[in-house]
PDB file with SEQRES, HELIX, SHEET and CRYST1 records, atoms N, CA, C and O in Angstrom:
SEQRES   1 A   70  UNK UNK UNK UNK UNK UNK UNK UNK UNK UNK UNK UNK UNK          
SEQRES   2 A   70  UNK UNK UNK UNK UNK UNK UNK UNK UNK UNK UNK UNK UNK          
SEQRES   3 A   70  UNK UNK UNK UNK UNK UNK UNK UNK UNK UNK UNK UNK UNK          
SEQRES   4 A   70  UNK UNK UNK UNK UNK UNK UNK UNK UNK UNK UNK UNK UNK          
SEQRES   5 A   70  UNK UNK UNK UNK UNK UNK UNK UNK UNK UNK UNK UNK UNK          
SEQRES   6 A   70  UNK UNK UNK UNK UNK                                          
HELIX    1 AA1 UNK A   18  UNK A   23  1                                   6    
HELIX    2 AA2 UNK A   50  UNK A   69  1                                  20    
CRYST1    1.000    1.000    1.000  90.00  90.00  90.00 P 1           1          
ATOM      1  N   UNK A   1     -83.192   2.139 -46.892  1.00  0.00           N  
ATOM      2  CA  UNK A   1     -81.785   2.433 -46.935  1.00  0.00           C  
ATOM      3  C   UNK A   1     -81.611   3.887 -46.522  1.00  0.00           C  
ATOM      4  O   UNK A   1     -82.464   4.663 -46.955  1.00  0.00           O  
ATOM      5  N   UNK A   2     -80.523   4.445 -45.657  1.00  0.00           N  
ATOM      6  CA  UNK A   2     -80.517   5.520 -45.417  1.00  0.00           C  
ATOM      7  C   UNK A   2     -78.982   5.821 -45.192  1.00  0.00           C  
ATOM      8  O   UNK A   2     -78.275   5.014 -44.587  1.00  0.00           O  
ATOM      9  N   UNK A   3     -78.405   7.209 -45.783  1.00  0.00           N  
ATOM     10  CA  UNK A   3     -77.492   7.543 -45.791  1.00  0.00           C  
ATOM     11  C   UNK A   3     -76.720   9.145 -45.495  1.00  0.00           C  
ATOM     12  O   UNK A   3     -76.800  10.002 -46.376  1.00  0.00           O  
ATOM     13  N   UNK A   4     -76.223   9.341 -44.609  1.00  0.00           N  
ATOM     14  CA  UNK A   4     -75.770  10.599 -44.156  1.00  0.00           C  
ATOM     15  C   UNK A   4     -77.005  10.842 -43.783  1.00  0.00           C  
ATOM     16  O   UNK A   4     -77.870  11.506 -44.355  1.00  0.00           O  
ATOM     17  N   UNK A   5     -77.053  10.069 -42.446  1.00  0.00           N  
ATOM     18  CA  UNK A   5     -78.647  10.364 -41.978  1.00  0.00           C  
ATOM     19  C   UNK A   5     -80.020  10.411 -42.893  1.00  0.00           C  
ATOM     20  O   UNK A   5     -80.987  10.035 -42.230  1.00  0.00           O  
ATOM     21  N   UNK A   6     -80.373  10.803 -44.337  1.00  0.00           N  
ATOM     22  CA  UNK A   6     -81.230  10.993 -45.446  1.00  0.00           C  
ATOM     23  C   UNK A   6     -81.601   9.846 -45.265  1.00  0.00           C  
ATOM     24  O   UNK A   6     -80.746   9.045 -44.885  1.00  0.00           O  
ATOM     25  N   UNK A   7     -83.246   9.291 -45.511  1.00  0.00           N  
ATOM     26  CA  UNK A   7     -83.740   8.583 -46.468  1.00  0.00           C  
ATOM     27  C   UNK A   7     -83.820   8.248 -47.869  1.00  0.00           C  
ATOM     28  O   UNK A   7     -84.111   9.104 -48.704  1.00  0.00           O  
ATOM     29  N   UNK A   8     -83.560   6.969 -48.191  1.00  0.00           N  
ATOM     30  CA  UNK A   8     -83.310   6.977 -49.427  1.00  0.00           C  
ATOM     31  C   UNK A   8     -84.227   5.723 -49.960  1.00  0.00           C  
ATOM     32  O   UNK A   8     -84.823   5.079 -49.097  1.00  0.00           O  
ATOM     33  N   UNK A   9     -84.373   5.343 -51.334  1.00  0.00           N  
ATOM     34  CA  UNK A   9     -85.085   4.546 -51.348  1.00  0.00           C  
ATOM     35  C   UNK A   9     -84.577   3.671 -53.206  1.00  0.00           C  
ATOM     36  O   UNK A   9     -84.294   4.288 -54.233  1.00  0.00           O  
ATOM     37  N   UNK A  10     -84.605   2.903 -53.111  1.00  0.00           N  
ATOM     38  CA  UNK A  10     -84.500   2.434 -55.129  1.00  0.00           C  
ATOM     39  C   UNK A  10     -85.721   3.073 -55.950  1.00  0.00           C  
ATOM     40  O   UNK A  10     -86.854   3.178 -55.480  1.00  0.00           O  
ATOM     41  N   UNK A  11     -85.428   3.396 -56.958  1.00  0.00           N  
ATOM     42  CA  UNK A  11     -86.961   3.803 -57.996  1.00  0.00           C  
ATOM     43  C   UNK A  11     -86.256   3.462 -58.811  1.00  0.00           C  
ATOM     44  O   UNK A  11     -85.050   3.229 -58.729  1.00  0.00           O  
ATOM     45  N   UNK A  12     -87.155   3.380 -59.958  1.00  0.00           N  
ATOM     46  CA  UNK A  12     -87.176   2.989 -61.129  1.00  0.00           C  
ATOM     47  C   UNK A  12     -87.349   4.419 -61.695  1.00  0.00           C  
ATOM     48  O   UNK A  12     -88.388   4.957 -61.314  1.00  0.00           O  
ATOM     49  N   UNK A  13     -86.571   5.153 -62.515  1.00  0.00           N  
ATOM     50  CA  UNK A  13     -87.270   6.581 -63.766  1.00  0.00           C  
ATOM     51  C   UNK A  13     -87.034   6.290 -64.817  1.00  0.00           C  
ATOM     52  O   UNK A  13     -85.898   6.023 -65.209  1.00  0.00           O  
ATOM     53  N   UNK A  14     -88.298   6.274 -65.675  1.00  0.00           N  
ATOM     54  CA  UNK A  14     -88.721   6.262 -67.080  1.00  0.00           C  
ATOM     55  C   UNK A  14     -87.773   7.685 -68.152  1.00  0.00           C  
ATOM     56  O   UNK A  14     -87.934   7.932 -69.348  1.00  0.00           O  
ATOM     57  N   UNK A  15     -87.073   8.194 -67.413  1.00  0.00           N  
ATOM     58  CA  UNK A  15     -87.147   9.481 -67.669  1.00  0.00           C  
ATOM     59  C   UNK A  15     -85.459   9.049 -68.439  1.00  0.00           C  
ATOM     60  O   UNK A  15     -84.703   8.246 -67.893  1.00  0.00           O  
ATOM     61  N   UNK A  16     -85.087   9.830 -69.892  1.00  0.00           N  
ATOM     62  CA  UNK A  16     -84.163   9.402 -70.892  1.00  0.00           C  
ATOM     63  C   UNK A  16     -82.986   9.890 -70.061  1.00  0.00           C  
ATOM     64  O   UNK A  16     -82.537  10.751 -70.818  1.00  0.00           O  
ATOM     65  N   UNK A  17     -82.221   9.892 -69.021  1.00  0.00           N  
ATOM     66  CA  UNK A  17     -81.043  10.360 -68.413  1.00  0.00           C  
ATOM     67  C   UNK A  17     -79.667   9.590 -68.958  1.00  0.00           C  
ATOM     68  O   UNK A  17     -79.784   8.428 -69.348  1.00  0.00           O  
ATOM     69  N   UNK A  18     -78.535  10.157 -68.981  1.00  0.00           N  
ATOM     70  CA  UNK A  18     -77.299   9.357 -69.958  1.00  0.00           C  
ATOM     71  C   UNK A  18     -77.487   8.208 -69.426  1.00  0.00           C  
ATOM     72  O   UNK A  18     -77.447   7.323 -70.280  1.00  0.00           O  
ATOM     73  N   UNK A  19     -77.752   7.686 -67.971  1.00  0.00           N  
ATOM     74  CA  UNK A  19     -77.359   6.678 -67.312  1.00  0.00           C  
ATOM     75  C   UNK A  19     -78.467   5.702 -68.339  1.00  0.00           C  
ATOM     76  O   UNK A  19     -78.002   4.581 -68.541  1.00  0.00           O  
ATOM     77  N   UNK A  20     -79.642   5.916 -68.912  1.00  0.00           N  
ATOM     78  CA  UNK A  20     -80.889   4.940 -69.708  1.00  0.00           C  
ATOM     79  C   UNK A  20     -79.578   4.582 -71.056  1.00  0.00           C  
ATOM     80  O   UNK A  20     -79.531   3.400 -71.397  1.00  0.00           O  
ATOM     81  N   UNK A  21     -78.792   5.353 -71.617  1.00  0.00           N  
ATOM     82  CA  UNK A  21     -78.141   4.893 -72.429  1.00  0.00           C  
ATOM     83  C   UNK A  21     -76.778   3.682 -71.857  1.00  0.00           C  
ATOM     84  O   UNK A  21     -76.701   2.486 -72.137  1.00  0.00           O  
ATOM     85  N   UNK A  22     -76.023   4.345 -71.170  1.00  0.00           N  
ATOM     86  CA  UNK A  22     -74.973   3.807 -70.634  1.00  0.00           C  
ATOM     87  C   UNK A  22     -75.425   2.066 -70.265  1.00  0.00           C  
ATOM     88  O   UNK A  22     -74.717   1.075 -70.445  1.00  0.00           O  
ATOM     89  N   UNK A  23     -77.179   2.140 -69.563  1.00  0.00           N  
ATOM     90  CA  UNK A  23     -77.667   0.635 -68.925  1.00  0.00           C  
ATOM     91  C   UNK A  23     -77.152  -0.467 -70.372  1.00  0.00           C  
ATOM     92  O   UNK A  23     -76.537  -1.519 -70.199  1.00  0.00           O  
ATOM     93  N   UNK A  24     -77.480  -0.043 -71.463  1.00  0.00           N  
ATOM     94  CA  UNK A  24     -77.098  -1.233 -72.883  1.00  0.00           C  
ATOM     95  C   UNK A  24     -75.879  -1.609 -72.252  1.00  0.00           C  
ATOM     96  O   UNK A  24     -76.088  -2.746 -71.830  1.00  0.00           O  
ATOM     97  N   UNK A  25     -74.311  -1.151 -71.855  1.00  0.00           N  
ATOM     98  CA  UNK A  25     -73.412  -2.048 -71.779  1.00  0.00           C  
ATOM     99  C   UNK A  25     -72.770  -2.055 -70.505  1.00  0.00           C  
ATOM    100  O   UNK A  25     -71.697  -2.650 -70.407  1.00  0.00           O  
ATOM    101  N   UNK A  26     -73.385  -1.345 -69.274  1.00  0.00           N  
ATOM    102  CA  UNK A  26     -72.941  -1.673 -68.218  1.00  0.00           C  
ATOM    103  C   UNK A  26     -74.032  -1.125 -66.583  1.00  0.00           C  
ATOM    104  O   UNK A  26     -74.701  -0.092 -66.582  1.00  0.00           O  
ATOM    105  N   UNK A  27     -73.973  -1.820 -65.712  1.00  0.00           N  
ATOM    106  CA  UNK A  27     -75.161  -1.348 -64.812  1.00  0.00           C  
ATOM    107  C   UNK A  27     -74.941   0.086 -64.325  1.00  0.00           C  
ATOM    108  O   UNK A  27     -73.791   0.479 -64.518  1.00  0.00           O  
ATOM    109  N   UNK A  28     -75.698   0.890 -63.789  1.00  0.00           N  
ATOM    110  CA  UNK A  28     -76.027   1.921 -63.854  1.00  0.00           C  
ATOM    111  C   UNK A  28     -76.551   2.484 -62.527  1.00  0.00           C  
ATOM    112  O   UNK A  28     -76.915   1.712 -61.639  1.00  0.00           O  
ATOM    113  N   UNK A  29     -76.582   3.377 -62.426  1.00  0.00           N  
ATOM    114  CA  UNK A  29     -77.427   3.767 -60.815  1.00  0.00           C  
ATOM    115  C   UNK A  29     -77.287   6.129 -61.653  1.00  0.00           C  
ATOM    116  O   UNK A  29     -76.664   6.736 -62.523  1.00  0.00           O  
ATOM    117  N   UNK A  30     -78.678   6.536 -60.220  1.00  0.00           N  
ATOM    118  CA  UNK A  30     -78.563   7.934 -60.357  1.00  0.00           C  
ATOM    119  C   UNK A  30     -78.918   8.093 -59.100  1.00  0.00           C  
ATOM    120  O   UNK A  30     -79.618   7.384 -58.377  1.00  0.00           O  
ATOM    121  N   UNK A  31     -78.132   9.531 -58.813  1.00  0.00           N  
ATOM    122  CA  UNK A  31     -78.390   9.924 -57.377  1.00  0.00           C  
ATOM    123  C   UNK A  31     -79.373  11.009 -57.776  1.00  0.00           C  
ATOM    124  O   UNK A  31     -79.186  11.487 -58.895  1.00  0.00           O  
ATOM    125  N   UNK A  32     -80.538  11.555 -56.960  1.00  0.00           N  
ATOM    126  CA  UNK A  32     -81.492  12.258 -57.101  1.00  0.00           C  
ATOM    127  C   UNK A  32     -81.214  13.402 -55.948  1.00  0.00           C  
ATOM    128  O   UNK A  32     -80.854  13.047 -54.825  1.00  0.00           O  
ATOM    129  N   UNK A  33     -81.393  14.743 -56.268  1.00  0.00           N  
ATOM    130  CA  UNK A  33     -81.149  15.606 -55.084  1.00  0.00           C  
ATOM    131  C   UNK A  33     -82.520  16.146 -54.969  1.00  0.00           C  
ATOM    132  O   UNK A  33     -83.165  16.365 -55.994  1.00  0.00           O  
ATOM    133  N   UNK A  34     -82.908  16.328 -54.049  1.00  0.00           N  
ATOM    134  CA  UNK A  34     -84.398  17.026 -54.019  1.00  0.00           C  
ATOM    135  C   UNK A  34     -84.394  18.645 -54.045  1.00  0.00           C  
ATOM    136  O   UNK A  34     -83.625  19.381 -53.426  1.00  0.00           O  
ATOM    137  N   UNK A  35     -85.442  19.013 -54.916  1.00  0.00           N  
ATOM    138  CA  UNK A  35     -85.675  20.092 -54.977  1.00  0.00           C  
ATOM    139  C   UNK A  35     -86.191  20.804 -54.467  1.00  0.00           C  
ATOM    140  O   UNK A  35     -87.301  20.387 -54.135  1.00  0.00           O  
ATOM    141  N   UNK A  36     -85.836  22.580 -53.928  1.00  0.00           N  
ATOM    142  CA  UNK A  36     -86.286  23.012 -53.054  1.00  0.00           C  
ATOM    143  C   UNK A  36     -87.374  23.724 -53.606  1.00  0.00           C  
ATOM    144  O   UNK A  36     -88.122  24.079 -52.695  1.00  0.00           O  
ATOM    145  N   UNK A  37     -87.753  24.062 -54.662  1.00  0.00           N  
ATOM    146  CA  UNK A  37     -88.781  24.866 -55.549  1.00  0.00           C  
ATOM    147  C   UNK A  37     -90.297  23.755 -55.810  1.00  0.00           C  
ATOM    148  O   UNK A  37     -90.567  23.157 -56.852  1.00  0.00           O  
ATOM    149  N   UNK A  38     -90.927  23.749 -54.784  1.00  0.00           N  
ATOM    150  CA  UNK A  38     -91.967  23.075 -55.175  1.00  0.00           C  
ATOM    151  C   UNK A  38     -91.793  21.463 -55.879  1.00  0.00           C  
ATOM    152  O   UNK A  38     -92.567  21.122 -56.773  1.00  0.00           O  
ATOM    153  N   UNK A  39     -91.095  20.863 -55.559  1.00  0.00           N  
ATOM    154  CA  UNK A  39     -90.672  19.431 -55.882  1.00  0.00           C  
ATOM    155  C   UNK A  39     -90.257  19.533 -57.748  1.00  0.00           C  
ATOM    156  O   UNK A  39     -90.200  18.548 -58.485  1.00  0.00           O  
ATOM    157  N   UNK A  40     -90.028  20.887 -58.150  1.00  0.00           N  
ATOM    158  CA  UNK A  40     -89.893  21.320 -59.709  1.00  0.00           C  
ATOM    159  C   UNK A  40     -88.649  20.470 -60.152  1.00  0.00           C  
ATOM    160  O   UNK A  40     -87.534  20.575 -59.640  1.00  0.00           O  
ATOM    161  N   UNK A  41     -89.054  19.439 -61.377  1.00  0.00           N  
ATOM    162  CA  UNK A  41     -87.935  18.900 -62.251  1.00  0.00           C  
ATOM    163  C   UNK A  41     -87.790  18.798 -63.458  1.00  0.00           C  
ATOM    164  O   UNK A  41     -88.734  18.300 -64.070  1.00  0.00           O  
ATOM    165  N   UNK A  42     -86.562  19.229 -64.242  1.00  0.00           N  
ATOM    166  CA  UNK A  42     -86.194  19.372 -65.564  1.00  0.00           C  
ATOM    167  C   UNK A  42     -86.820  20.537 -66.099  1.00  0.00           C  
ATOM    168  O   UNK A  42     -87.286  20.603 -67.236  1.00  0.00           O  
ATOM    169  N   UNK A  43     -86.820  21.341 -65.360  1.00  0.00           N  
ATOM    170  CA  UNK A  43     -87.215  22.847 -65.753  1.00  0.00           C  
ATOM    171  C   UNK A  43     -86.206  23.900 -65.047  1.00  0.00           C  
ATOM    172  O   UNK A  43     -85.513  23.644 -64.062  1.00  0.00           O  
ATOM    173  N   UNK A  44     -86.271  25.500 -65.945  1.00  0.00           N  
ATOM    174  CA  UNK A  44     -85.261  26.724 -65.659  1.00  0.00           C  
ATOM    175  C   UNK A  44     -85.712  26.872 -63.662  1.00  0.00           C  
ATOM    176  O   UNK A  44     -85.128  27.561 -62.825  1.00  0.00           O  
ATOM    177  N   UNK A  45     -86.814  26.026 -63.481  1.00  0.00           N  
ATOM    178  CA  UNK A  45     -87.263  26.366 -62.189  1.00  0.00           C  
ATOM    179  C   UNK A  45     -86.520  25.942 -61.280  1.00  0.00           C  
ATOM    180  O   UNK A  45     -86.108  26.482 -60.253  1.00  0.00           O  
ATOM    181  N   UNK A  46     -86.364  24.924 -61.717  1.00  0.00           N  
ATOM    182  CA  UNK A  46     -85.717  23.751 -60.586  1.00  0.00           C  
ATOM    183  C   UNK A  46     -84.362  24.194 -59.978  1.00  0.00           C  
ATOM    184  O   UNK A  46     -83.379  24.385 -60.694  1.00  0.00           O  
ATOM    185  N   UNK A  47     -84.339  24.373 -58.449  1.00  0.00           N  
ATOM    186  CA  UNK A  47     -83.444  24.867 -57.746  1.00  0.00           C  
ATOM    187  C   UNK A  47     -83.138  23.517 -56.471  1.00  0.00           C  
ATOM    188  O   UNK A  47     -84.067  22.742 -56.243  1.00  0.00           O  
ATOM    189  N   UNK A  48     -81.890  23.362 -55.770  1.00  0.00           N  
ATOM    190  CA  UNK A  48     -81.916  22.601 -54.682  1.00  0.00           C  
ATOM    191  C   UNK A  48     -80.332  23.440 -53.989  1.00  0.00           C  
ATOM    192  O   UNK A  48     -79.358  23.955 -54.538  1.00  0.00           O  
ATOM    193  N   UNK A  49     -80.645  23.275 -52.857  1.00  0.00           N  
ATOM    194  CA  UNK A  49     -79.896  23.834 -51.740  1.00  0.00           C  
ATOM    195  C   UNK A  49     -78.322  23.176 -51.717  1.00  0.00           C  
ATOM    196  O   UNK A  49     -78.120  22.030 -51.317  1.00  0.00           O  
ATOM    197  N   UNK A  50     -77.177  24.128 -52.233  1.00  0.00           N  
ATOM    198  CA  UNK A  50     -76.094  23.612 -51.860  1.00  0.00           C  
ATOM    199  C   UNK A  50     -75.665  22.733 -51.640  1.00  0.00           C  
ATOM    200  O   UNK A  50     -75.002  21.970 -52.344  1.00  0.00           O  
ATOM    201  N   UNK A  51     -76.169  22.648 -49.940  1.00  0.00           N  
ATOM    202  CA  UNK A  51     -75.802  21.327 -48.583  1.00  0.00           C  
ATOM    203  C   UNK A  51     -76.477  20.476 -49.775  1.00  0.00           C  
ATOM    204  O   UNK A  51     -75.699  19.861 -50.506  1.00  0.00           O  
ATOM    205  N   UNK A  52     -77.939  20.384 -50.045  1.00  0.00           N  
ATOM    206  CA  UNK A  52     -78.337  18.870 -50.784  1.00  0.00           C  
ATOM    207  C   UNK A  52     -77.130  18.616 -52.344  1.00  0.00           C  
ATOM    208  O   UNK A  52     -76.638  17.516 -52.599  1.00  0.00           O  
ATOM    209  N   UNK A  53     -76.932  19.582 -52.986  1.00  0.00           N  
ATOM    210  CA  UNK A  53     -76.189  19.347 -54.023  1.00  0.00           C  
ATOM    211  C   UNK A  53     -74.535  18.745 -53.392  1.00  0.00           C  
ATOM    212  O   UNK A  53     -74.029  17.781 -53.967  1.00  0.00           O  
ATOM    213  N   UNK A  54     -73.842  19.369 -52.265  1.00  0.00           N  
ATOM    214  CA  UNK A  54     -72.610  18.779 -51.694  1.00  0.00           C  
ATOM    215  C   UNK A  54     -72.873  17.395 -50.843  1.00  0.00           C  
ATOM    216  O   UNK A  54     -71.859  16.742 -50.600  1.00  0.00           O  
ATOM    217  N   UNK A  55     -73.841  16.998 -50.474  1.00  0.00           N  
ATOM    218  CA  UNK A  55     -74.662  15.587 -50.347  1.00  0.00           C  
ATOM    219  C   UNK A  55     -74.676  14.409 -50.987  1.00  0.00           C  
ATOM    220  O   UNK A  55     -74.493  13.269 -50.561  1.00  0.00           O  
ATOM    221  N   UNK A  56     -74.957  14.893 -52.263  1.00  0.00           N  
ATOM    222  CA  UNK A  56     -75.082  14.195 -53.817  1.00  0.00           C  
ATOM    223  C   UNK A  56     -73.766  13.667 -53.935  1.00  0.00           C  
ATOM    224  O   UNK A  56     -73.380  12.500 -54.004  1.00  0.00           O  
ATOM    225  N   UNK A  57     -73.107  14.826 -53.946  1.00  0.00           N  
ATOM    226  CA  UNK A  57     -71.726  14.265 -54.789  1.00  0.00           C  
ATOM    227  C   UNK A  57     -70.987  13.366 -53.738  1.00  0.00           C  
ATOM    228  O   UNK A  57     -70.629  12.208 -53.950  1.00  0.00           O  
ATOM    229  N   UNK A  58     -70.835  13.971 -52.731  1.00  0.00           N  
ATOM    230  CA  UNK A  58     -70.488  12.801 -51.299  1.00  0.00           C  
ATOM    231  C   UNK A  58     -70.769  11.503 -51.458  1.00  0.00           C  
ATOM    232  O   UNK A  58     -69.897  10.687 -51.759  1.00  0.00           O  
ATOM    233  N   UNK A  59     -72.255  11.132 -51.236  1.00  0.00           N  
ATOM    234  CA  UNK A  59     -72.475   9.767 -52.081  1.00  0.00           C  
ATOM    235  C   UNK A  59     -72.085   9.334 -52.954  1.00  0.00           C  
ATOM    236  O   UNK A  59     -71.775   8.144 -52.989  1.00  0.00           O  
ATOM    237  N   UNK A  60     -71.927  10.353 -54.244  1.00  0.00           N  
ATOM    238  CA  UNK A  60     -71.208   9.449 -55.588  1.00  0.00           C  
ATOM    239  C   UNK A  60     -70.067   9.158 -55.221  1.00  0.00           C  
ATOM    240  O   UNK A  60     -69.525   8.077 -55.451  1.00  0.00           O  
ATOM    241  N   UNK A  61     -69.507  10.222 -54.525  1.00  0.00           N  
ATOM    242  CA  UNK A  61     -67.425  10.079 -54.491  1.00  0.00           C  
ATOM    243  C   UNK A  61     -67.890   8.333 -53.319  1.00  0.00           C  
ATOM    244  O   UNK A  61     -67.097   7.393 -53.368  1.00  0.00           O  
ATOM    245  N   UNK A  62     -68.872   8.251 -52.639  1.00  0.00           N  
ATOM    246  CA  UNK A  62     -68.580   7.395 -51.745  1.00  0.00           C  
ATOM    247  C   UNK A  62     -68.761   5.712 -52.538  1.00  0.00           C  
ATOM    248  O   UNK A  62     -68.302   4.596 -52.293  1.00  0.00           O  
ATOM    249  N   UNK A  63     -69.596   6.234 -53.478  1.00  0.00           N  
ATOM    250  CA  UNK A  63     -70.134   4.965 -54.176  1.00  0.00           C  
ATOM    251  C   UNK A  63     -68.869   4.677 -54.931  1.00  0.00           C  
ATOM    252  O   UNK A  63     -68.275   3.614 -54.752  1.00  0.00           O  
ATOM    253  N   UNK A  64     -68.456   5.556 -55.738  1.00  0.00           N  
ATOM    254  CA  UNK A  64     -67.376   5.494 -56.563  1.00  0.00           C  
ATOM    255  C   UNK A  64     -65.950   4.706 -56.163  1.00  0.00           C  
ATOM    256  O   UNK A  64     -65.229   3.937 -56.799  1.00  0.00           O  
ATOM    257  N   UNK A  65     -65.884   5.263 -54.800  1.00  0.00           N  
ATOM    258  CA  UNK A  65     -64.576   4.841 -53.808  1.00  0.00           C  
ATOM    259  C   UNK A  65     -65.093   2.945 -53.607  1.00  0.00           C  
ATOM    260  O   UNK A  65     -64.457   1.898 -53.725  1.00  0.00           O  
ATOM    261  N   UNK A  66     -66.232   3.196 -53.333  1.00  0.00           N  
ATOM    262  CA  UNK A  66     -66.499   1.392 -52.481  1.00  0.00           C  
ATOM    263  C   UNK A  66     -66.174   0.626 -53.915  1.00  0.00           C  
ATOM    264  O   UNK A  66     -65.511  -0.406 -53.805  1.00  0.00           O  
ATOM    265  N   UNK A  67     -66.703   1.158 -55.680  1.00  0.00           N  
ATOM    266  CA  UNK A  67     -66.555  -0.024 -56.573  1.00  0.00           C  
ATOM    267  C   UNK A  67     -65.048   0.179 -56.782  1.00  0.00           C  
ATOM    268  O   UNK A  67     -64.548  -0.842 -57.253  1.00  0.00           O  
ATOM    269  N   UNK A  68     -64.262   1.060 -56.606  1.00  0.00           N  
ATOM    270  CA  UNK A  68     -62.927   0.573 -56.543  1.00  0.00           C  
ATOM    271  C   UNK A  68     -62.175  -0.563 -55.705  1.00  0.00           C  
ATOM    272  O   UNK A  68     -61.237  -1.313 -55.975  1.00  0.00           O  
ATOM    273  N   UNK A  69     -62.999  -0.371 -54.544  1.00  0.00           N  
ATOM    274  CA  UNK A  69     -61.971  -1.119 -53.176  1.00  0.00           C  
ATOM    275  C   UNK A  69     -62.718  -2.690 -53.738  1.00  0.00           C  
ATOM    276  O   UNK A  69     -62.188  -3.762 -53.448  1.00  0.00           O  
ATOM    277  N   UNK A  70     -63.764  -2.623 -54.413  1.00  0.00           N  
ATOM    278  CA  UNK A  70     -64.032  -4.051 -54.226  1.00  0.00           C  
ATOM    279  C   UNK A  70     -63.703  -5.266 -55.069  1.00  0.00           C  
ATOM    280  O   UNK A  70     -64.041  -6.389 -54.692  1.00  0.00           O  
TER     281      UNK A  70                                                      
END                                                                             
């Protein structure tokens, strides 16, 4: 799957994010931005570039917009 040109892919994360709570009463999805600091996550380290953070949200507003229209 690929979007705004990016590769993208489904994963599965083990990892406790609100969305692991929210899955009990309704389906769920997370957008992942990549990090520019050595692939660093959930640490004071972890940095990602603007453009990738205004990326992110693009997709959500886009995801967000399509479960309305449908």
């Amino acid at each position: 799957m690929e979007v705004h040109g990016l590769p993208g892919r489904r994963l599965w994360s083990g990892a406790g994010h609100d969305a692991q709570q929210l899955a009990t009463i309704c389906p769920t999805a997370m957008v992942f931005v990549r990090s520019q600091r050595d692939g660093v996550s959930h640490s004071p380290d972890e940095w990602s570039l603007p453009e990738d953070c205004t990326l992110g949200a693009q997709l959500m507003a886009e995801v967000a917009i399509g479960l309305l229209n449908d």
